[in-house]
C-alpha positions as CSV (number, residue, x, y, z in Angstrom):
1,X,39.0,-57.4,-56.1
2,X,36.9,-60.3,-56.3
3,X,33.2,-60.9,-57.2
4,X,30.9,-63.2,-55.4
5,X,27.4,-63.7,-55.8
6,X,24.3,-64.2,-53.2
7,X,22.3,-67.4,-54.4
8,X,18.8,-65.3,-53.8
9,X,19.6,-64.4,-56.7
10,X,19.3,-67.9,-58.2
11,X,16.6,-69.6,-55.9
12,X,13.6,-69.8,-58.7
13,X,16.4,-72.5,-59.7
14,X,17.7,-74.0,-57.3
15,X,14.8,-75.9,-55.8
16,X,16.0,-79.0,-55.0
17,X,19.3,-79.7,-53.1
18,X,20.4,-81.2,-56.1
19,X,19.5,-78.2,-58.5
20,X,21.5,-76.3,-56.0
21,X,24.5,-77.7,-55.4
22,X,24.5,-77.9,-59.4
23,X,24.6,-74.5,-59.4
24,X,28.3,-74.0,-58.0
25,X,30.1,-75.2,-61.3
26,X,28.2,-72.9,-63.3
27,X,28.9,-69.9,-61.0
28,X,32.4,-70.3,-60.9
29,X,32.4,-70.9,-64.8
30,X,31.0,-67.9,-65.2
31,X,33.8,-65.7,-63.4
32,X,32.5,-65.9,-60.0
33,X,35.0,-66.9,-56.7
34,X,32.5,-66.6,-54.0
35,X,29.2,-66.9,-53.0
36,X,26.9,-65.6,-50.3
37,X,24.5,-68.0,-48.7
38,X,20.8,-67.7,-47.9
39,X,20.2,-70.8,-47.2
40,X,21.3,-74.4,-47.1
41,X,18.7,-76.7,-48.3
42,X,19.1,-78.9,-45.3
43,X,22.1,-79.9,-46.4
44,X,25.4,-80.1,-43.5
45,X,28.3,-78.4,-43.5
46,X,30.2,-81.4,-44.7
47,X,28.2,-81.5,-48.1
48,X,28.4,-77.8,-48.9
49,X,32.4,-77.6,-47.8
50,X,32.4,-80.1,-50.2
51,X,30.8,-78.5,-53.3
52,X,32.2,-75.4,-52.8
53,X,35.3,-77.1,-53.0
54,X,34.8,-79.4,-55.7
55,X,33.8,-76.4,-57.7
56,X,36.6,-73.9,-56.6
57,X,34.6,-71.6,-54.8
58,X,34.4,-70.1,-51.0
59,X,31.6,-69.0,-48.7
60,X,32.0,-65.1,-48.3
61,X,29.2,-64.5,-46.1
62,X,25.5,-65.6,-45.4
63,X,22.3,-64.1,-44.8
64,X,20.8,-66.4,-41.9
65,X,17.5,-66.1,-39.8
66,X,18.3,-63.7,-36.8
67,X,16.8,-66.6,-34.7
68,X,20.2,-67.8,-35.5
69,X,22.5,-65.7,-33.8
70,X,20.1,-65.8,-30.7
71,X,22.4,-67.0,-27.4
72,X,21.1,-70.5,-27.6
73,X,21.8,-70.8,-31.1
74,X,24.9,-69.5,-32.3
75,X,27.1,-71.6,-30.7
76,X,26.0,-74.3,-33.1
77,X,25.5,-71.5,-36.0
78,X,29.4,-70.1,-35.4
79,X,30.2,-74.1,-35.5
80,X,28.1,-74.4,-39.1
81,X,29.7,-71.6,-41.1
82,X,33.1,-72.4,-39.4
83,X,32.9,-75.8,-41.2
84,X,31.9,-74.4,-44.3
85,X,35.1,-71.8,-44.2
86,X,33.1,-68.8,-43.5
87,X,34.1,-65.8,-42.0
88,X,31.2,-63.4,-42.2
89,X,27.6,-64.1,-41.0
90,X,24.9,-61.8,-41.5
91,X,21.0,-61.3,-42.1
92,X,19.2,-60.2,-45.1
93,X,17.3,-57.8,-43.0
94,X,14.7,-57.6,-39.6
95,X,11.7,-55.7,-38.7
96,X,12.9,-52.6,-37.2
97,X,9.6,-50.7,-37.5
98,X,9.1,-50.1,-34.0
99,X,11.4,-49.2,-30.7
100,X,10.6,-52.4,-29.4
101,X,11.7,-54.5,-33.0
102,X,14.9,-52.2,-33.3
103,X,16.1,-53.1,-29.7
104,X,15.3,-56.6,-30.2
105,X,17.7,-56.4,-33.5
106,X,20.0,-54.2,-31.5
107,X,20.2,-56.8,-28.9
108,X,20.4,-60.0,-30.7
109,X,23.4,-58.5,-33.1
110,X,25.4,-56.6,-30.7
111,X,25.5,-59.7,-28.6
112,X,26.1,-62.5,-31.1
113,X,28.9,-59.7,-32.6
114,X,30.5,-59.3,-29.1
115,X,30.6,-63.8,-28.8
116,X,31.5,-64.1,-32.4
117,X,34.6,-61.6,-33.0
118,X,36.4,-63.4,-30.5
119,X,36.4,-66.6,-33.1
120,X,37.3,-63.6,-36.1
121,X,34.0,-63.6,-37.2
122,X,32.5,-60.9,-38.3
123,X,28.4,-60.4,-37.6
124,X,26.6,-57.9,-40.3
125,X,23.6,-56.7,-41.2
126,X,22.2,-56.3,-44.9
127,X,20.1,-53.1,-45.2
128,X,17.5,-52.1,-47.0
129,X,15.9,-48.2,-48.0
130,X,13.9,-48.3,-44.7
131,X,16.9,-48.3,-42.7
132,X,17.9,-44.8,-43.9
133,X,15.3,-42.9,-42.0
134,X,14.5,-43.0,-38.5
135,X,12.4,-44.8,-36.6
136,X,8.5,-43.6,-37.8
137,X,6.8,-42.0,-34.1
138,X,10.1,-42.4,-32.2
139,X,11.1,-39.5,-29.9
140,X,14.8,-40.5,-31.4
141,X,15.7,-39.6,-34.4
142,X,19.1,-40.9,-35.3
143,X,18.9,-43.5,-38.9
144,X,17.9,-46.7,-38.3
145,X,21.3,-48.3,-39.7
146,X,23.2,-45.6,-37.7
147,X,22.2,-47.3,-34.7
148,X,22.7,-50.8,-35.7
149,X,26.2,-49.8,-36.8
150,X,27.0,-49.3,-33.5
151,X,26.7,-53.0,-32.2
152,X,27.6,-54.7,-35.1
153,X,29.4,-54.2,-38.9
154,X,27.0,-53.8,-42.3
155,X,26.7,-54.9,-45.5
156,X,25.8,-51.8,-47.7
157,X,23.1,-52.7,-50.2
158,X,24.2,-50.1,-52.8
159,X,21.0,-49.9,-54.5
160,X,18.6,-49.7,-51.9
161,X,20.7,-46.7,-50.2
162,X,21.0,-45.0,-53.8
163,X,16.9,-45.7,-53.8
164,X,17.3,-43.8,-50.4
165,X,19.3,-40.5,-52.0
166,X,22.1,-42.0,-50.2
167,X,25.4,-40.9,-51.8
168,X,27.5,-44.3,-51.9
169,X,30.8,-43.1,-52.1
170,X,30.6,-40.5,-49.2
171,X,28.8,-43.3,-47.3
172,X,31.7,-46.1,-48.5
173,X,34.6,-44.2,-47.5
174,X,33.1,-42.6,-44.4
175,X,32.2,-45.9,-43.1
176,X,35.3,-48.2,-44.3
177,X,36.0,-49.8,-41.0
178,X,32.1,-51.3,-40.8
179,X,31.3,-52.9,-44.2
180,X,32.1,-55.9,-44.5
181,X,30.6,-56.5,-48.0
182,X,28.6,-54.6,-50.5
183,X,25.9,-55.7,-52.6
184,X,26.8,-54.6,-56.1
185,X,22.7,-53.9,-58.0
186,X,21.4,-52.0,-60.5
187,X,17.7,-50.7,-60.6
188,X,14.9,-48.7,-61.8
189,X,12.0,-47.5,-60.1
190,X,12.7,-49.7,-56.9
191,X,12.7,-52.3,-59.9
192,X,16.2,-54.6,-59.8
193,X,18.0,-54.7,-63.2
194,X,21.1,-56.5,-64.1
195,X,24.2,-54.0,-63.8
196,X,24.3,-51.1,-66.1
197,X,20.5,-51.7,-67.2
198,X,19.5,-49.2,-64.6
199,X,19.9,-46.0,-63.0
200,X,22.0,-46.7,-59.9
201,X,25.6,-44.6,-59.6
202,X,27.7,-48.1,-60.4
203,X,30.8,-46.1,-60.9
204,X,31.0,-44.6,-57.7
205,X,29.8,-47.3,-56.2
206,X,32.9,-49.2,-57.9
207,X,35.7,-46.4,-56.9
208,X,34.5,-46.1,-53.4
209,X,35.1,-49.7,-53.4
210,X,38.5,-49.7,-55.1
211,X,39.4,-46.6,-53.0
212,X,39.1,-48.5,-49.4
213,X,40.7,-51.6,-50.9
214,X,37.7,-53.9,-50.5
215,X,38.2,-57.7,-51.2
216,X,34.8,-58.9,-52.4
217,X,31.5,-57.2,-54.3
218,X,28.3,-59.7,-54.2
219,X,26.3,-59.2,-57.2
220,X,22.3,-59.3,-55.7
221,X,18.8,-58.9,-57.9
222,X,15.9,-59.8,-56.1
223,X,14.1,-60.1,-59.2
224,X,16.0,-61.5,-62.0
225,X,15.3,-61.5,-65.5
226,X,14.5,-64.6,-67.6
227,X,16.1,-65.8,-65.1
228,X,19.2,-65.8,-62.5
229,X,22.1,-67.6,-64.5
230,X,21.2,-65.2,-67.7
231,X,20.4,-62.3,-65.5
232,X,24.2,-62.9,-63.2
233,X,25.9,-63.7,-66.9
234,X,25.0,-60.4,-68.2
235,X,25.7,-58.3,-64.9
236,X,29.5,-60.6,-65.0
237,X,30.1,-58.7,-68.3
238,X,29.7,-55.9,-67.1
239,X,31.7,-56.2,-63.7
240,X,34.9,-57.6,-65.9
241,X,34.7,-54.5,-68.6
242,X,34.2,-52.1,-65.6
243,X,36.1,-53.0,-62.5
């Protein structure tokens, strides 16, 4: 098993395109293979193939706009991550408050998915608590993610479904053949911490994902603390004395 991280985590510093592309070596030097996009910094393909190279690291997934993986964009988003060596394209989340937002997700996704398998790309979507309920006023009443599962794979925030009494290994195993990627976090109080400084279940979390053999965890906090590097460092220690 291998750990990536996604650079949200890091954007407070990483505000220039030099700052980073900087911030690969350090990654990788602090036991991470992988990283997870959320943005490029204008920067092409070319130039980030290049520093991911240069610093021994690979693109395991991205969270893009869902503007992106509209019909007249993702021929030239498929092209993008193709060049940068990645595999897995996803976004960080989309208003699904309403019938009419959730079809509009359900529509984009199941059609970019459908376009983009046929390259071996896989199309996901990151959830967050508010995907675990149903649709507020709708006469149907199946979860949220349960329906976007249908058109296109997941990647299982594991803290924001524990925030939603979801119980991670039941929801691991039973759903195997969807996740792509987890997102490995700690929290308290709907409050991100840095692994094992909060109250999430991270051992099940980690035998679920042991259990259904999965290749990559991406550490996530939304808010780190002092910062990204020093929060990342200390959730790294914890990943190598627990996994």
């Amino acid at each position: 098993m291998k750990f990536a991280v996604q650079l949200y985590t890091l954007r407070a510093q990483s505000e220039t395109k030099e700052d980073f592309l900087g911030l690969f070596p350090k990654i990788k030097a602090l036991g991470f293979d992988g990283v997870e996009f959320a943005g490029y910094h204008d920067l092409s393909a070319e130039e980030i193939k290049a520093a991911l190279d240069a610093a021994g690291l690979v693109a395991v997934g991205t969270h893009t706009g869902i503007d992106n993986l509209k019909e007249e964009n993702l021929e030239a988003t498929l092209a993008f991550h193709k060049t940068i060596g990645c595999e897995n394209i996803g976004i960080g989340g989309a208003n699904t408050s309403t019938e009419k937002n959730l079809q509009r997700v359900l529509d984009i996704m199941g059609s970019a998915y459908k376009r983009a398998i046929k390259d071996g790309v896989r199309v996901y979507f990151h959830n967050h608590s508010s995907e675990f309920y149903p649709v507020e006023g709708s006469d149907n009443k199946a979860l949220i993610l349960d329906r976007i599962k249908e058109v296109c794979d997941i990647e299982l925030d594991t803290y924001w479904s524990f925030c939603a009494g979801v119980d991670n290994y039941k929801y691991m195993t039973e759903n195997k053949d969807k996740l792509v990627h987890i997102h490995i976090k700690d929290g308290i109080g709907k409050k991100p911490k840095a692994l094992g400084e909060g109250e999430n279940d991270l051992a099940a979390v980690i035998k679920a994902a042991k259990d259904i053999g999965l290749e990559w965890i991406i550490l996530e906090n939304d808010d780190p603390e002092p910062n990204g590097l020093a929060d990342i460092e200390r959730s790294m220690k914890y990943l190598k004395a627990n996994v």
